[in-house]
C-alpha positions as CSV (number, residue, x, y, z in Angstrom):
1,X,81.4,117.2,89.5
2,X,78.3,117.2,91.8
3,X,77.4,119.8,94.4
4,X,78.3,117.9,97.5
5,X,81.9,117.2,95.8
6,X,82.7,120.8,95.5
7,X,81.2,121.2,99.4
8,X,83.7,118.4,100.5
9,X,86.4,119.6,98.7
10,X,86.4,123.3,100.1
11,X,85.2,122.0,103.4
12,X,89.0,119.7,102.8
13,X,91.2,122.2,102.0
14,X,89.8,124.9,104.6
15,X,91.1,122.1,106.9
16,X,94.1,121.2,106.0
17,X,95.0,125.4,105.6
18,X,93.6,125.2,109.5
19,X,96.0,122.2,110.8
20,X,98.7,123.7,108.8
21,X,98.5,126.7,110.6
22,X,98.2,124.8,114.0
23,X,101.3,123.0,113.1
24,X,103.2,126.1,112.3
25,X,102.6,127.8,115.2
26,X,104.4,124.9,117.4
27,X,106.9,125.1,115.2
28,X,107.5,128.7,115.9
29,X,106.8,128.5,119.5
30,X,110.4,126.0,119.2
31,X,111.4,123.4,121.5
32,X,110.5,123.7,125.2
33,X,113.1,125.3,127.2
34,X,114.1,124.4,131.1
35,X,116.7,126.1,132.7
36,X,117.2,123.5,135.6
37,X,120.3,121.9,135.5
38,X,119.9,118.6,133.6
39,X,119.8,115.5,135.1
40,X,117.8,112.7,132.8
41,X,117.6,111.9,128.8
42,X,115.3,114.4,127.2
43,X,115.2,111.5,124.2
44,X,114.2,108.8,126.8
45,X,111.6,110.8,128.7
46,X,109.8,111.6,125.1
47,X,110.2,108.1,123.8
48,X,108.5,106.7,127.5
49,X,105.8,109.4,126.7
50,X,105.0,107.5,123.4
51,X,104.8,104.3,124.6
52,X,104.6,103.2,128.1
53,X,103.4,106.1,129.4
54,X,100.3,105.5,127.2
55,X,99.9,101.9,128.8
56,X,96.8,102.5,130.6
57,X,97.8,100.7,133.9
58,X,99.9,103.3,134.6
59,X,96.6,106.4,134.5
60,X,94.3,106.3,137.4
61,X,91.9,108.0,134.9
62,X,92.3,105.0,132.7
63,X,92.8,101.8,134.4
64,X,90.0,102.9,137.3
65,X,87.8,103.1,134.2
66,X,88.6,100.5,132.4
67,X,85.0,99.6,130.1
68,X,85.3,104.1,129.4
69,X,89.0,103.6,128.1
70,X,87.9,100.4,126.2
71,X,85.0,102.3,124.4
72,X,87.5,105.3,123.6
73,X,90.0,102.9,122.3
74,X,86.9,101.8,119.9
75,X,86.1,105.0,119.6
76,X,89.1,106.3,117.6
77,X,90.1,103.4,115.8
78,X,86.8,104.2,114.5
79,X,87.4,107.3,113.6
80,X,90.7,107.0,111.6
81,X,88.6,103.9,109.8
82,X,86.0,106.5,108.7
83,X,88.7,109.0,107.1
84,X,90.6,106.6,105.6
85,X,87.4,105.4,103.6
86,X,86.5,109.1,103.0
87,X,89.2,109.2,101.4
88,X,88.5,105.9,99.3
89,X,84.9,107.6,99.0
90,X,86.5,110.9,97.4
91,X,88.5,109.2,94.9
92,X,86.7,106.6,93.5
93,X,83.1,106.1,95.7
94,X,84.1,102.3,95.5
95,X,85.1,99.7,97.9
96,X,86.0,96.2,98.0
97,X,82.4,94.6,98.6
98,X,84.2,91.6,100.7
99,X,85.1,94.3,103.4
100,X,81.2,96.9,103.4
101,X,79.5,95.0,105.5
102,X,83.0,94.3,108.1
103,X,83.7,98.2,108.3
104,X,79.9,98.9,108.6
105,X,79.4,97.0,111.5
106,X,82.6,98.1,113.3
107,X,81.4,102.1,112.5
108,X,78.0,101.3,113.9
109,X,79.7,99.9,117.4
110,X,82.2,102.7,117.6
111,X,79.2,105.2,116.9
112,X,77.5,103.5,119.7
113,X,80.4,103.9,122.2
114,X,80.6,107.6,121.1
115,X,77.2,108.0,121.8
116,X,77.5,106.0,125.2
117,X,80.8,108.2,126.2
118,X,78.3,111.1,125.5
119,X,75.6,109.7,127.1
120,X,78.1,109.5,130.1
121,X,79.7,113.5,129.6
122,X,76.1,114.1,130.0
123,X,74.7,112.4,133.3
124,X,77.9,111.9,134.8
125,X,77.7,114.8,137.6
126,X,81.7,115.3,137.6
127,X,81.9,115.0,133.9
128,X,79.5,117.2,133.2
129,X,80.7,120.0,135.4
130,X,84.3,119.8,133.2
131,X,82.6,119.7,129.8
132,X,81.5,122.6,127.6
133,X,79.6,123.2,124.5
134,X,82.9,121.9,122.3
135,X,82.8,118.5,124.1
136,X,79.3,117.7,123.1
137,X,79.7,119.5,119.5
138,X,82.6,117.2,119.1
139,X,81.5,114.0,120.0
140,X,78.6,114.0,118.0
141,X,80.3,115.3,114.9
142,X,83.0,112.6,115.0
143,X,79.7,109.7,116.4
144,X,77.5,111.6,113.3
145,X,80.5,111.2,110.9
146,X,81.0,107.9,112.1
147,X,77.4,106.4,111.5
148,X,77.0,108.0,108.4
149,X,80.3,106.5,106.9
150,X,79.0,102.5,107.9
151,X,75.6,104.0,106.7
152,X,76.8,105.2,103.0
153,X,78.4,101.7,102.6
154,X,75.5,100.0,103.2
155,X,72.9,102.2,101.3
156,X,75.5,104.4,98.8
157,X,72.4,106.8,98.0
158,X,72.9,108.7,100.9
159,X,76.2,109.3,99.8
160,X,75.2,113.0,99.0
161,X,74.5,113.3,102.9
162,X,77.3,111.4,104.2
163,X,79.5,114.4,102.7
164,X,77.6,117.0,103.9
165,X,77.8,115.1,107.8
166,X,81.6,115.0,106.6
167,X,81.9,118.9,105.4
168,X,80.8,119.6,109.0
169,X,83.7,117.5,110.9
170,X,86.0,119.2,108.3
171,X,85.0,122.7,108.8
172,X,84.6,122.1,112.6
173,X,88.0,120.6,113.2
174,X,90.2,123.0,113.4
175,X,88.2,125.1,115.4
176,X,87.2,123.0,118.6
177,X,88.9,120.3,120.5
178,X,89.6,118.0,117.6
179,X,92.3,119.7,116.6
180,X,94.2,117.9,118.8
181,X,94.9,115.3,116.0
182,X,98.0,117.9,115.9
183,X,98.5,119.0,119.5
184,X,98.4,115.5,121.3
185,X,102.0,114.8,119.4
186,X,103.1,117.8,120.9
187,X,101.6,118.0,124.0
188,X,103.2,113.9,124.7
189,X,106.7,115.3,123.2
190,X,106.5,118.4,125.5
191,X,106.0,116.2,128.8
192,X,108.5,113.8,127.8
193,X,111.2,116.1,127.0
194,X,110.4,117.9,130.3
195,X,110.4,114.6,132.8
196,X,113.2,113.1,130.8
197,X,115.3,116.6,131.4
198,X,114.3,115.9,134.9
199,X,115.0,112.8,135.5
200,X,111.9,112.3,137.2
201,X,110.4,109.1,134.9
202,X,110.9,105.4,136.1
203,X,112.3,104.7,132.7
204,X,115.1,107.2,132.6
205,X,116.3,106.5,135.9
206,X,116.8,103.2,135.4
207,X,119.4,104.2,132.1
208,X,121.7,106.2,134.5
């Protein structure tokens, strides 16, 4: 097995081993607590916080920046294109030829709205007084894993640096910000369970 397959492999498992122990630490912490007297569906606040809660007509950050929201949407459809065909790239370095150039263009146009959300972190005067060194790292991990994934399909010789770029992302993302690929599900159950409890959602109100 070449070099760069024992590089992605540890670079894999060091992840996983980091999300694992992410995971089990919510697990421990247990389900929130609130000793207010309850006056709403827990389970109907946490479903709302799934779904419509999500619309983004309902976020000022969202629906007042519409074209942003669009190019994150891109963004991280992107992303969970790009490990899916890792994971097609790992097993067998093949893919169905009708689909390379498809996926390649999409990865180039989410890597381009990565790059233009960065662009934006960066001259953006508000923005860039909220960011810190994670939220550049980040974003141009995820924008460099991204390119390199429509790049290896189209030219398969740089596959060799394609999972090196990859080996980074992996080793990085349980470290930084991106380890919210387990925290989001947790942070949206937490806030649903705590306005349903309350009562203090549109959507449980209108149940009672």
């Amino acid at each position: 097995m070449a070099w760069y397959y024992w590089l992605a492999s540890a670079s894999l498992v060091i992840c996983i081993s980091g999300c694992i122990y992410h995971f089990a630490r919510l697990i421990m912490l247990g389900k929130p607590r609130d000793h207010s007297t309850r006056s709403g569906s827990p389970a109907g606040g946490i479903v709302y916080s799934f779904t419509r809660a999500m619309n983004p007509a309902g976020k000022e950050s969202a629906y007042l920046n519409l074209p942003t929201y669009a190019m994150g949407v891109i963004y991280h459809i992107g992303t969970f294109i790009a490990i899916i065909l890792f994971f097609v790239f790992f097993l067998s370095e093949n893919i169905n030829e009708m689909m390379t150039v498809p996926f390649a263009i999409f990865l180039f146009l989410s890597s381009l709205c990565g790059i233009i959300i960065l662009m934006k972190r960066i001259f953006d005067k508000k923005l860039r007084k909220l960011s810190n060194p994670d939220d550049y790292i980040s974003n141009m991990l995820v924008t460099g894993f991204q390119a390199a994934s429509g790049i290896v399909l189209l030219t398969p010789s740089t596959y060799p640096v394609y999972m090196v770029i990859t080996s980074l992302l992996l080793l990085y993302l349980p470290l930084g910000k991106l380890k919210h690929v387990i925290y989001f599900f947790a942070a949206r159950y937490h806030i649903g369970y705590f306005y349903g409890w309350r009562n203090v959602w549109y959507v449980t109100k209108q149940k009672q």
